[in-house]
N, CA and C of each residue as an Amber inpcrd file, in Angstrom:
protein
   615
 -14.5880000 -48.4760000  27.0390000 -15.7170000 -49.4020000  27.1620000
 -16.9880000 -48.7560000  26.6010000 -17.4600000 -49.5830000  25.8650000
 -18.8850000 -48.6480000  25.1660000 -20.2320000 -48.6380000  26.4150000
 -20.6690000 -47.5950000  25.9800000 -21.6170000 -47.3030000  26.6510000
 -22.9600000 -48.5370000  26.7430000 -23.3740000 -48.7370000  27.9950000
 -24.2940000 -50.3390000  27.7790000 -26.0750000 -50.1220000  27.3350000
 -25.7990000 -48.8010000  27.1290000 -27.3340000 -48.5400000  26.4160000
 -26.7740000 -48.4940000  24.9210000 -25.5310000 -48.1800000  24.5660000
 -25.6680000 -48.1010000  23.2330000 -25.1670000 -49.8130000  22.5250000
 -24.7250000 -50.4600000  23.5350000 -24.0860000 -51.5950000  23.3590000
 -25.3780000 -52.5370000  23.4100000 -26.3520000 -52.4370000  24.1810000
 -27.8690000 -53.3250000  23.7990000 -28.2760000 -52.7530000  22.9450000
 -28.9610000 -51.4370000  22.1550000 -29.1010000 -51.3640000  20.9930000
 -28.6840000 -51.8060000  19.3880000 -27.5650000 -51.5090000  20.1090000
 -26.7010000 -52.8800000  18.7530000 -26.4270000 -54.0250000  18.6620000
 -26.7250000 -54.7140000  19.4140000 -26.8280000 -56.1350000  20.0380000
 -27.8640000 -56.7430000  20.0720000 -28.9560000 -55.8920000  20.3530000
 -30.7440000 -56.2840000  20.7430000 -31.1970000 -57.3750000  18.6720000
 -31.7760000 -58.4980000  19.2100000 -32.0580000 -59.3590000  18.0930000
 -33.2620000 -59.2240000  18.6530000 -34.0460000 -59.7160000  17.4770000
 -35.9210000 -59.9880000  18.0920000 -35.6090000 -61.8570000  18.1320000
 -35.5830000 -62.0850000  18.7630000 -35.8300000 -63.7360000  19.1580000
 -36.8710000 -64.7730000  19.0820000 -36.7030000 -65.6450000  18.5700000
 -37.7760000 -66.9600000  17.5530000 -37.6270000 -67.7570000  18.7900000
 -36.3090000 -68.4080000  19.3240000 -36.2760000 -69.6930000  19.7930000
 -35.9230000 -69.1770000  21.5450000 -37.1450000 -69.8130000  22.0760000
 -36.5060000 -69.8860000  23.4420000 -36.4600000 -70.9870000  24.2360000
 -35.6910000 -71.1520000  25.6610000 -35.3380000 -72.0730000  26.2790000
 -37.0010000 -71.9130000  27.1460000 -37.4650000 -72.6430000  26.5530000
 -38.9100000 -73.5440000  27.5990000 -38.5900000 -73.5700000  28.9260000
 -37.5990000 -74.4810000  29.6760000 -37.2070000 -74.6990000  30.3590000
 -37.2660000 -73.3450000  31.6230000 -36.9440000 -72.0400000  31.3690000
 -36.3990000 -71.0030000  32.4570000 -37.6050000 -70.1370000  32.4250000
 -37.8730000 -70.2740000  33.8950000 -39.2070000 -69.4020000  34.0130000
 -38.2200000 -67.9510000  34.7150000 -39.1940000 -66.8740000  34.6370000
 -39.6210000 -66.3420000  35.5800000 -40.6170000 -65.9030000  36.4660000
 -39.6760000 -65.4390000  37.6230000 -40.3570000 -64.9830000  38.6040000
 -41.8680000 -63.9160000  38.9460000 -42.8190000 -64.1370000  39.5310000
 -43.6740000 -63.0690000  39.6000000 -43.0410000 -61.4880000  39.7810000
 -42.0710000 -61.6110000  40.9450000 -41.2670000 -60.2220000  41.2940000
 -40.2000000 -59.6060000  40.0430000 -39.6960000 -60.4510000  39.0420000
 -38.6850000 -60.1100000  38.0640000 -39.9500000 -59.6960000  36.9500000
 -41.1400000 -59.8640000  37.1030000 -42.0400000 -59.9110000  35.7560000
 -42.5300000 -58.1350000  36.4640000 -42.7650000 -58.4540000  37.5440000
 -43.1950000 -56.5210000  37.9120000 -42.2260000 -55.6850000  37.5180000
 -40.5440000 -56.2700000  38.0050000 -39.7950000 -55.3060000  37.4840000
 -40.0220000 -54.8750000  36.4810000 -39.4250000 -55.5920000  35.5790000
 -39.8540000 -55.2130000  34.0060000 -40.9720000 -54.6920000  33.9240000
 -41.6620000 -54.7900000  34.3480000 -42.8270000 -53.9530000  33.8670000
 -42.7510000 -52.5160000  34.5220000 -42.2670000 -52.2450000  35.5930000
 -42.1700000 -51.1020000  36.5930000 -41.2030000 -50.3000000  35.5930000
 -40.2310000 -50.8110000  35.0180000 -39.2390000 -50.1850000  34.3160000
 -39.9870000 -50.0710000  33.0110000 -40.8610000 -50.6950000  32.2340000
 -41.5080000 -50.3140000  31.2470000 -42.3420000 -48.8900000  31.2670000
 -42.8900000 -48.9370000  32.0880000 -43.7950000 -47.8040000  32.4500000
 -42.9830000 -46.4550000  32.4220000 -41.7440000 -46.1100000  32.9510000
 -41.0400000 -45.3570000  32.7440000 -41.4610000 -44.3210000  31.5450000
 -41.6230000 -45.1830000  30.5240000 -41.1760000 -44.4310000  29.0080000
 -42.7060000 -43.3350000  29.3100000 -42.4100000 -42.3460000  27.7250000
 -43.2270000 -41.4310000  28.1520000 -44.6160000 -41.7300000  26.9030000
 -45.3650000 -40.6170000  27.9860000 -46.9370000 -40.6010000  27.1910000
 -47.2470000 -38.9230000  27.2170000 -48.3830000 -38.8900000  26.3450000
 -48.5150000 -37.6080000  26.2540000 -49.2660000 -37.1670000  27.2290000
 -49.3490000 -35.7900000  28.0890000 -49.8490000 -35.7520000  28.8820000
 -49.7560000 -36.3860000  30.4160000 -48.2210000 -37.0490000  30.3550000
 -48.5200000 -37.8460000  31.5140000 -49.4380000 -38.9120000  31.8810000
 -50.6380000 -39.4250000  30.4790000 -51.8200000 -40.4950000  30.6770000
 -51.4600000 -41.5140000  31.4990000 -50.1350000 -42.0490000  30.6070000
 -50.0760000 -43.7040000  31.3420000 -51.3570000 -44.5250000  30.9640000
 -51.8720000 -44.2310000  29.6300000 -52.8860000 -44.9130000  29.2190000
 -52.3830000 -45.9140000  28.3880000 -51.6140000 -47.1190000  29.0430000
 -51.4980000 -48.3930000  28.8810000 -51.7680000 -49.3660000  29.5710000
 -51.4750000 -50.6000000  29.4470000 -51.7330000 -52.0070000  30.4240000
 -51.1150000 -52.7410000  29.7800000 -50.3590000 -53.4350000  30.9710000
 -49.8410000 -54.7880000  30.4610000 -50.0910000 -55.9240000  30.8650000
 -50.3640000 -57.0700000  30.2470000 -50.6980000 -58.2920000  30.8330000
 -50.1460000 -59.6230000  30.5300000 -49.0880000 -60.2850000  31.6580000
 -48.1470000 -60.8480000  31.8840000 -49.0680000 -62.5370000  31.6220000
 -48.8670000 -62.9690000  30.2240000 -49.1840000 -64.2190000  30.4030000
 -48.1990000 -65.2290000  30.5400000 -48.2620000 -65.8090000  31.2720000
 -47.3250000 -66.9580000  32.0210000 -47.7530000 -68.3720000  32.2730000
 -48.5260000 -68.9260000  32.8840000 -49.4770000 -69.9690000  32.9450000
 -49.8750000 -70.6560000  31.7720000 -48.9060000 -72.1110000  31.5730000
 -49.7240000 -72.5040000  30.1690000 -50.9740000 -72.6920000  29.6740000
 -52.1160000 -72.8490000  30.4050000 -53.3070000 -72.4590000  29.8570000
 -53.3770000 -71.0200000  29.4670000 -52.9270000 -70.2100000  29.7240000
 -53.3280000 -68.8070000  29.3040000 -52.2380000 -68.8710000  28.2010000
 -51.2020000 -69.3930000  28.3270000 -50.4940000 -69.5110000  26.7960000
 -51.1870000 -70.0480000  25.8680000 -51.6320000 -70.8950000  26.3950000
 -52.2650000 -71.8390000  25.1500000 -53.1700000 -70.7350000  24.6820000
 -54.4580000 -70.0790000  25.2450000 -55.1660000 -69.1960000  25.1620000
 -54.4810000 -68.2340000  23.7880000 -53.2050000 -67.5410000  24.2980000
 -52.7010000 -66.5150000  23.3040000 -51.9860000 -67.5330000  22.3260000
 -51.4770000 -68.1960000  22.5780000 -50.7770000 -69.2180000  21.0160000
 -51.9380000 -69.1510000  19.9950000 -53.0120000 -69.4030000  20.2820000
 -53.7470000 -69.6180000  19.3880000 -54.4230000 -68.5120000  18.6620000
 -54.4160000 -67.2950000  19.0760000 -54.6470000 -65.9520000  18.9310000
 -53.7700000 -65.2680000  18.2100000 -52.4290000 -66.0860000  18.3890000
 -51.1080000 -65.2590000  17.6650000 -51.0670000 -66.3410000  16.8310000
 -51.9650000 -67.2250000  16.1990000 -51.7550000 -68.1450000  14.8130000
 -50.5620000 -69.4550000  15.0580000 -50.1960000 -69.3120000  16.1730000
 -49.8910000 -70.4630000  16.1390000 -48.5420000 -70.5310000  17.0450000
 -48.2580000 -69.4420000  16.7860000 -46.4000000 -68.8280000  16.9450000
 -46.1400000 -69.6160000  18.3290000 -44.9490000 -70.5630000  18.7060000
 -44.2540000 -71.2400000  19.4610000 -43.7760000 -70.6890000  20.7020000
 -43.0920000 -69.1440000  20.1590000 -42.5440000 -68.6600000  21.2410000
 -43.7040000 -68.1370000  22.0430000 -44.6810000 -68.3750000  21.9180000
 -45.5730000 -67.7630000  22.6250000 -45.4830000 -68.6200000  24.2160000
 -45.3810000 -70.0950000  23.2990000 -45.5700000 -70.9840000  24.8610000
 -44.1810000 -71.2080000  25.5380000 -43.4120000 -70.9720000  24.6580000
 -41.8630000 -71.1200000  25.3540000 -40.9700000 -70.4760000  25.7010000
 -41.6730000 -69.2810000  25.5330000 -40.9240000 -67.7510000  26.6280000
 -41.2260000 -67.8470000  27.8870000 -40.8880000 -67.3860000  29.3350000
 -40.7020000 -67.4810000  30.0240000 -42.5320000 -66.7460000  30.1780000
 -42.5050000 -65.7520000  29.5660000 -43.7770000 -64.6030000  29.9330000
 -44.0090000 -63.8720000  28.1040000 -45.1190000 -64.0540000  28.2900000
 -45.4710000 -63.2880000  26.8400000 -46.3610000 -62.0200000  27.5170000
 -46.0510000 -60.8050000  26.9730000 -46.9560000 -59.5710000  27.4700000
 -47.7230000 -58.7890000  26.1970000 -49.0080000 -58.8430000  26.4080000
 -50.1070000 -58.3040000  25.6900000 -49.8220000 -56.9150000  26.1650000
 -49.1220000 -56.2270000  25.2380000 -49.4750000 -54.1640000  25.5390000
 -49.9980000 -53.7790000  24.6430000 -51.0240000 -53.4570000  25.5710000
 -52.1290000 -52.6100000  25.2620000 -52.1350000 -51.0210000  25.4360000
 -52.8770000 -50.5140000  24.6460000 -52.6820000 -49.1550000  24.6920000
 -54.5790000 -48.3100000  24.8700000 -54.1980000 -47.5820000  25.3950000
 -56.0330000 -47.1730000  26.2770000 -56.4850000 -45.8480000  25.0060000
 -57.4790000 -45.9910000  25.0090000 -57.7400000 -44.7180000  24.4380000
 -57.9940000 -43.8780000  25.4660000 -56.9370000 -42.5520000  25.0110000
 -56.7140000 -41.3170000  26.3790000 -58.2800000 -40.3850000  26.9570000
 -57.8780000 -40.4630000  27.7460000 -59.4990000 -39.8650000  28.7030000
 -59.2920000 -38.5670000  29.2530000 -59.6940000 -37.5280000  29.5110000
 -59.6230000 -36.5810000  30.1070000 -59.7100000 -36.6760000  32.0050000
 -60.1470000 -38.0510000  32.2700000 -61.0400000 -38.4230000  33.5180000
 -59.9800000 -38.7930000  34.3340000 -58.7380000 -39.4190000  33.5290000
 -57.7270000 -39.7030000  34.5850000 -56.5860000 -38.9860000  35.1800000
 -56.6140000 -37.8590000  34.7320000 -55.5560000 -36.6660000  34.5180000
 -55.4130000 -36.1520000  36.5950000 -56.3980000 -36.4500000  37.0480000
 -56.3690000 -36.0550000  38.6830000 -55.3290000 -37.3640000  39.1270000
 -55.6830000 -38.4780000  38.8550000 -54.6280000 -39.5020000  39.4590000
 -53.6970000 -39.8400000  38.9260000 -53.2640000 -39.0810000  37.6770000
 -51.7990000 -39.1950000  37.0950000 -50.8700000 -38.2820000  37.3160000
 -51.5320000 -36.9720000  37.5370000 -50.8300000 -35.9830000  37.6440000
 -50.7140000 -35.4370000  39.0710000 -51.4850000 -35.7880000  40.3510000
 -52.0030000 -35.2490000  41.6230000 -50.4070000 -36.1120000  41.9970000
 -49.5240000 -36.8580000  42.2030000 -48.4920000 -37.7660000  42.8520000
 -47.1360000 -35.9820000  42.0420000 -47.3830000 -35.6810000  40.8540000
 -46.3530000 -34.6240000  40.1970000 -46.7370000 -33.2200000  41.4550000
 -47.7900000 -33.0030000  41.7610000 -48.5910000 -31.9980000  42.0670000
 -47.7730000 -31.7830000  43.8870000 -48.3580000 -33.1820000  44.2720000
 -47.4860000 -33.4950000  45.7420000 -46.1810000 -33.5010000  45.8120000
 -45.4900000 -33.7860000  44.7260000 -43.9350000 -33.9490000  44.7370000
 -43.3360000 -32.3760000  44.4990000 -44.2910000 -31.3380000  44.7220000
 -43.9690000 -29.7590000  44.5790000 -43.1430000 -29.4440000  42.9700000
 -43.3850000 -30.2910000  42.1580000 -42.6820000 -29.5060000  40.3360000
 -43.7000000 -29.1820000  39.6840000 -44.9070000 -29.4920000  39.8390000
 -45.9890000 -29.0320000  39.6630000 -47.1130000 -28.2220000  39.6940000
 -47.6870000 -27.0190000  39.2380000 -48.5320000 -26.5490000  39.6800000
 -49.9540000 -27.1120000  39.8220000 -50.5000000 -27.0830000  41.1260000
 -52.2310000 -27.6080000  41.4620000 -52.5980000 -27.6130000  39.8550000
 -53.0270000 -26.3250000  39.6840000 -54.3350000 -25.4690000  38.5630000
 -53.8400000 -26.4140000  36.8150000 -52.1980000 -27.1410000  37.0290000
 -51.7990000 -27.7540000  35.6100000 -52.7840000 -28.5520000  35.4730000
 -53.6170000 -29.4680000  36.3960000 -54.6460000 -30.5770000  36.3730000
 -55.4920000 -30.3460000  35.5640000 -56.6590000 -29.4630000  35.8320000
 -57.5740000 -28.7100000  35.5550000 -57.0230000 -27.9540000  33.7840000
 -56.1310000 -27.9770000  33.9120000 -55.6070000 -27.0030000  32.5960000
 -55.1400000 -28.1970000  31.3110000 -54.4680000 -29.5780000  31.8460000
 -54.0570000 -30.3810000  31.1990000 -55.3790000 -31.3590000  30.7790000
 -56.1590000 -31.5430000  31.8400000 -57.3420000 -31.9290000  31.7270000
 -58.4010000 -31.8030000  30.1840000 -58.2910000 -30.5360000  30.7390000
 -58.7790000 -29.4790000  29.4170000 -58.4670000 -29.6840000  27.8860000
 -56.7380000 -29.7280000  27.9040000 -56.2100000 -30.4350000  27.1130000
 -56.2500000 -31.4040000  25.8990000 -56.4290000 -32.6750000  27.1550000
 -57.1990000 -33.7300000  26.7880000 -58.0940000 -34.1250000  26.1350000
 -59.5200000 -33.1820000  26.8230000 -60.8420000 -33.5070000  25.9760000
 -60.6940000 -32.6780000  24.6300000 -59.8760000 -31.6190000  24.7680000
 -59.7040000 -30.6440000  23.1350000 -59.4820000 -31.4010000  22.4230000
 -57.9750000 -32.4560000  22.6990000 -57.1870000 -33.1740000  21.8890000
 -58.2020000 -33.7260000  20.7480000 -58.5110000 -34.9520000  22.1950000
 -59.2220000 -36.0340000  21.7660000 -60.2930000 -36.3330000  21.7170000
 -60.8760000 -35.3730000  22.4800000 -62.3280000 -35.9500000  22.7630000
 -63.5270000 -36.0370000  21.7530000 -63.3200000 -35.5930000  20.5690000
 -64.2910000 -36.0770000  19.7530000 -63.2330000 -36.5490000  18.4540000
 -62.1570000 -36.8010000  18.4700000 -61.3230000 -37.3590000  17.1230000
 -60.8260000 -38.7640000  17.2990000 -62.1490000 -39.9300000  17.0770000
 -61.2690000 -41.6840000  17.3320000 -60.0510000 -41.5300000  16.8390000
 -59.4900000 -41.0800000  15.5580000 -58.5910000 -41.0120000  14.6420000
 -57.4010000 -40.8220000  15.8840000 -57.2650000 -40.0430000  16.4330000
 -56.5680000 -39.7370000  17.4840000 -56.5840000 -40.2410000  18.2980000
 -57.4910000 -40.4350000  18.9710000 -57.4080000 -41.1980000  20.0720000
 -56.4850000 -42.7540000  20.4480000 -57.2260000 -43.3340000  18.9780000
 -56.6430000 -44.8060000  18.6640000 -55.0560000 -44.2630000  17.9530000
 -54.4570000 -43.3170000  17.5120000 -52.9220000 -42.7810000  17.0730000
 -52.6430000 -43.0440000  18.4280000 -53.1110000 -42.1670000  19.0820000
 -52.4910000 -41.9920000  20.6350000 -52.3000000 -43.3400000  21.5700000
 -53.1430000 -43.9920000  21.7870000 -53.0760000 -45.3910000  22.4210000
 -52.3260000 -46.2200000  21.9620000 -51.9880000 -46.1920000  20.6650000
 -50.9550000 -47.0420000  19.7540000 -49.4400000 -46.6340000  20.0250000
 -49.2740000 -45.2880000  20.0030000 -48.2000000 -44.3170000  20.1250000
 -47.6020000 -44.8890000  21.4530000 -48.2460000 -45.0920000  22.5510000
 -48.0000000 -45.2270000  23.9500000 -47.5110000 -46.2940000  24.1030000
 -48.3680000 -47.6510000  23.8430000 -48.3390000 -49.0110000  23.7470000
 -46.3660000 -49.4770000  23.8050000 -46.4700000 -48.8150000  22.0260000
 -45.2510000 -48.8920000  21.2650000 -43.8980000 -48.5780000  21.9950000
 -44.3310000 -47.0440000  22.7740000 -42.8250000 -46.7900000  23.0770000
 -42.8560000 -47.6510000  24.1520000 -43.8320000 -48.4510000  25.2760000
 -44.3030000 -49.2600000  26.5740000 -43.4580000 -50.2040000  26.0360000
 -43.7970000 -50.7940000  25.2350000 -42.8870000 -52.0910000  24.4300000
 -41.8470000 -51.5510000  24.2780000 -41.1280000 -50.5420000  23.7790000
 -39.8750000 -50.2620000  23.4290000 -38.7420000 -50.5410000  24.8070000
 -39.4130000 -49.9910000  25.6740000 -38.6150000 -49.9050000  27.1920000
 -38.8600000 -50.9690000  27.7870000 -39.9220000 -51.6080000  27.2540000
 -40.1520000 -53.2970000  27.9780000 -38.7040000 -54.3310000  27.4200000
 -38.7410000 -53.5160000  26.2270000 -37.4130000 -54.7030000  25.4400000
 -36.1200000 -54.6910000  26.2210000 -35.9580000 -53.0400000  26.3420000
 -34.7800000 -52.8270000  26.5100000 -34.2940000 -53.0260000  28.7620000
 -35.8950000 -53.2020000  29.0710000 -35.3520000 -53.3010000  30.3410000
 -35.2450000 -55.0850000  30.5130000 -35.8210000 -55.8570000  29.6580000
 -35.2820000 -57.3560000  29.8580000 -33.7140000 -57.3370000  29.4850000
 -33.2870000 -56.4580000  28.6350000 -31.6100000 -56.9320000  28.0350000
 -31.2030000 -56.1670000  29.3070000 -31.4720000 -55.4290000  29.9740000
 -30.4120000 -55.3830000  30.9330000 -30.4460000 -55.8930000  32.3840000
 -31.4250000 -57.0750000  32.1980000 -31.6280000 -58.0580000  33.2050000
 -30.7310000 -59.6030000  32.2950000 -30.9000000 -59.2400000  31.1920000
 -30.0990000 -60.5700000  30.7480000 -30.9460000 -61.0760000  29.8490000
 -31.8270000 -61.0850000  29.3750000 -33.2640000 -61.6820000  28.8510000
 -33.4790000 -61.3270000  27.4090000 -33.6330000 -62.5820000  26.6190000
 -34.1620000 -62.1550000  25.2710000 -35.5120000 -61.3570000  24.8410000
 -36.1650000 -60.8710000  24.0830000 -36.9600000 -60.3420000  23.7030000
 -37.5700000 -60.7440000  22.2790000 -38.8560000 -60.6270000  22.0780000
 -39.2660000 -61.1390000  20.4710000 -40.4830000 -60.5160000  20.5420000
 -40.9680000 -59.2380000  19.9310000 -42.2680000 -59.2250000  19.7330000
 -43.1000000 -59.1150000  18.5230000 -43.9330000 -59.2320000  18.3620000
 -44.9410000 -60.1210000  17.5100000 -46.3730000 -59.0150000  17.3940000
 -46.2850000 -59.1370000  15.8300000 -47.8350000 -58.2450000  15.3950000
 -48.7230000 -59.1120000  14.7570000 -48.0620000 -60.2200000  14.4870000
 -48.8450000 -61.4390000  13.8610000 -49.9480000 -61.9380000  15.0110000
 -51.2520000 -61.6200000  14.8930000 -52.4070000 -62.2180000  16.5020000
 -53.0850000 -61.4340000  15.8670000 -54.3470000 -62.1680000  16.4930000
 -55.3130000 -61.5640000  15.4680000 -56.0890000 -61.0020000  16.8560000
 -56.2920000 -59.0950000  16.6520000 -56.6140000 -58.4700000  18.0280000
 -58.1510000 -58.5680000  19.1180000 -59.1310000 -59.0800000  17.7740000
 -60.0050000 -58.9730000  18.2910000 -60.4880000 -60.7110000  19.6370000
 -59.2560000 -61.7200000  18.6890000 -59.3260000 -62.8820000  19.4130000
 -58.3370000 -62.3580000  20.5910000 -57.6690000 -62.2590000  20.4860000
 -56.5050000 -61.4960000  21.9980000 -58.0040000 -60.7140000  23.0730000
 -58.1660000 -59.7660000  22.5450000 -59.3370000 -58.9780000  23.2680000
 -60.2170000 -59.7870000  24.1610000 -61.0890000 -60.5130000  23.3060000
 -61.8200000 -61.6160000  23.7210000 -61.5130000 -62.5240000  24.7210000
 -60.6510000 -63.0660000  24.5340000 -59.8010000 -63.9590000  25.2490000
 -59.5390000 -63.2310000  26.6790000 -58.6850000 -62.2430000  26.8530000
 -58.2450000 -61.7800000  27.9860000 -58.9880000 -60.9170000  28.6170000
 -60.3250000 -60.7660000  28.0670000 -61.2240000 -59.4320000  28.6520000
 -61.1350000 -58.0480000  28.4710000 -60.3310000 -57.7220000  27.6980000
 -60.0460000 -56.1700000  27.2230000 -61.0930000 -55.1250000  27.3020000
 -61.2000000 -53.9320000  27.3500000 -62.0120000 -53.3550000  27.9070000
 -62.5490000 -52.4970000  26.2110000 -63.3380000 -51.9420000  26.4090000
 -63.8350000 -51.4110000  25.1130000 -62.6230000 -50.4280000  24.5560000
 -62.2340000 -49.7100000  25.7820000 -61.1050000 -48.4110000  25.1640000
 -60.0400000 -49.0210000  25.0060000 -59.5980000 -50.4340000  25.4610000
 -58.2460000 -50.7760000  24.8730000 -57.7660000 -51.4290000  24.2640000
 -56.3700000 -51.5250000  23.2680000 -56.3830000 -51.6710000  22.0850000
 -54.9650000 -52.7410000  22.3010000 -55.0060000 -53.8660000  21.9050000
 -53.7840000 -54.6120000  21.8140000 -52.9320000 -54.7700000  20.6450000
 -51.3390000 -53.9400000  21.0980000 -50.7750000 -53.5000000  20.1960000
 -49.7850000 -54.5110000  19.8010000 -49.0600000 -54.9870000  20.7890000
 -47.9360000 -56.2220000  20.3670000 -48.0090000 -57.1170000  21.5240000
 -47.6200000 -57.9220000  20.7060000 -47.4400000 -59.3290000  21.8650000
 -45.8650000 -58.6500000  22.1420000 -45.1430000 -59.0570000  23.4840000
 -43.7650000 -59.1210000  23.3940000 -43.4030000 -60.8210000  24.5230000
 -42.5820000 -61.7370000  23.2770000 -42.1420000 -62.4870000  24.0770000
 -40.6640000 -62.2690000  25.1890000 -41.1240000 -62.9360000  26.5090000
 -39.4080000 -62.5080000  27.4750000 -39.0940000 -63.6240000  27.5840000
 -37.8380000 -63.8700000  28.1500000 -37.2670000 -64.6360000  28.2860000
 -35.7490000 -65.6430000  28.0540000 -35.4040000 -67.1940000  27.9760000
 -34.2560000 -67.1530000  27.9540000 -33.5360000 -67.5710000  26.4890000
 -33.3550000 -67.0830000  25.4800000 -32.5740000 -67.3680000  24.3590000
 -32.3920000 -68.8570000  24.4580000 -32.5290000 -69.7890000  23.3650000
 -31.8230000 -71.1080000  23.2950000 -30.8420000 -70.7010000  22.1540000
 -29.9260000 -71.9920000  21.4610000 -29.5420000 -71.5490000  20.0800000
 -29.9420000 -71.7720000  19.1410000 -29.8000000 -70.8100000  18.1550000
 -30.0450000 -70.8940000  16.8070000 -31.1790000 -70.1050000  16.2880000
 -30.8630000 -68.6250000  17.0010000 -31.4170000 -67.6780000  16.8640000
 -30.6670000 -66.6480000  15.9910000 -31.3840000 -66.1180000  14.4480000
 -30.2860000 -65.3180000  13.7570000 -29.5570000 -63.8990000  14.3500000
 -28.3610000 -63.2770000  14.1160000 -27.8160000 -62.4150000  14.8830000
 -29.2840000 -61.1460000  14.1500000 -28.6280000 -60.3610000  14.9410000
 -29.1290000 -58.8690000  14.2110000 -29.2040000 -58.2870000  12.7120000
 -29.9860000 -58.0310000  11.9730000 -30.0780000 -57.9610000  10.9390000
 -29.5460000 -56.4910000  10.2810000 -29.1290000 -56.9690000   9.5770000
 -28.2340000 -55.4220000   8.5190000 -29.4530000 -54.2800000   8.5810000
 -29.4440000 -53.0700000   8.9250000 -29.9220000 -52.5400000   8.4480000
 -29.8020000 -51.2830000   7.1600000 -30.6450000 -50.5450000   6.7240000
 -30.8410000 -49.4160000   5.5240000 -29.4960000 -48.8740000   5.9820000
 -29.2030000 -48.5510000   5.1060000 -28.2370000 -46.9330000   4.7260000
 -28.1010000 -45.9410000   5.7360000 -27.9690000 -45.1180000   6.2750000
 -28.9400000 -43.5940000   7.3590000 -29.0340000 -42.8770000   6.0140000
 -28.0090000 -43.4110000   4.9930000 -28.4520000 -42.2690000   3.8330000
 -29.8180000 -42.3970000   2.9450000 -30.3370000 -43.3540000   3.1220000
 -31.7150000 -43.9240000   2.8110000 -33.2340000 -43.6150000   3.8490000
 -32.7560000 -43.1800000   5.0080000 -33.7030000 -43.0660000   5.9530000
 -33.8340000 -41.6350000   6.5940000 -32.1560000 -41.2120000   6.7200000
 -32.0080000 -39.8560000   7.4250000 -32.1190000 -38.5370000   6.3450000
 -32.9350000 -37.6500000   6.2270000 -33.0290000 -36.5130000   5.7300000
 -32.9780000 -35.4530000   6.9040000 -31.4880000 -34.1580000   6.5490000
 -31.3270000 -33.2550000   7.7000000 -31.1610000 -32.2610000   6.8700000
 -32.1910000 -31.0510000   7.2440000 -32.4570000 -29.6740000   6.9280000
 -31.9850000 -28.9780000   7.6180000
């Protein structure tokens, strides 16, 4: 029997058409998101956000932001991830829960902290890499924790960010990276698409 992480990877389609009809739940929309969060960031930040639009006025809101796109209103939940530009300021309440759980040393705070402002603190260039970087893999594990609830996935770079921003209140440091639509597949959605070669993509030294 194949393995079911490698069996949704090869299976996983980005999805156009969904069933209008099947909502979900407030409690199935945290999951997914609880399981999104999982994936990693540098530093431990967790300098993302996600925001679960569901409510057809607030669809309507993002339909029109994402140019028009359908599945916006007929996914169950469309999620705006966003990605923060990383701070040195939050490093006590991301890392203090590692610190209590004893794998941690106290003084890493203070030291990772440090880190931080070296990284980033005077390079936007970075900063905005970094918030993007996060967003992305946030979405990556957002996809993959709807397929193993059962749930299609479709996300979308087509939205224009500064109307998304506007719209939902975004904060100055954060940056909206993809729409991702959830929800229930109808038919007549194309399978998975062929991809490159590995001999076209993979170079090993």
């Amino acid at each position: 029997m194949k393995n079911p992480i490698i069996a949704a990877i090869e299976s996983r389609v980005s999805t156009n058409l969904f069933d209008s009809e099947k909502v979900l739940d407030p409690e199935h929309i945290e999951e997914l998101t609880r399981l999104a969060t999982r994936a990693p960031t540098a530093y431990n930040l967790q300098n993302w956000r996600f925001i679960a639009v569901r409510t057809p006025e607030a669809k309507a809101r993002l339909q029109a932001a994402a140019y028009g796109q359908a599945k916006v209103s007929e996914a169950a939940v469309t999620y705006i991830v966003c990605g923060q530009l990383p701070s040195h300021t939050v490093m006590e309440e991301c890392l203090r829960p590692s610190v209590e759980a004893g794998f941690m040393p106290a003084q890493m705070i203070d030291a990772w902290s440090e880190a931080v402002e070296s990284t980033y603190g005077d390079n936007p260039q970075m900063q905005r890499d970094e918030a993007i970087r996060t967003a992305t893999l946030g979405a990556a594990f957002l996809m993959f924790a709807a397929e193993a609830h059962g749930l299609a996935t479709g996300p979308m770079v087509g939205f224009d960010p500064a109307a998304v921003a506007r719209e939902f209140g975004l904060a100055a440091h954060e940056i909206p990276v993809v729409l991702l639509a959830v929800g229930h597949a109808r038919q007549g959605n194309w399978p998975q698409k062929p991809r490159l070669p590995i001999s076209r993509v993979l170079e090993t030294i």
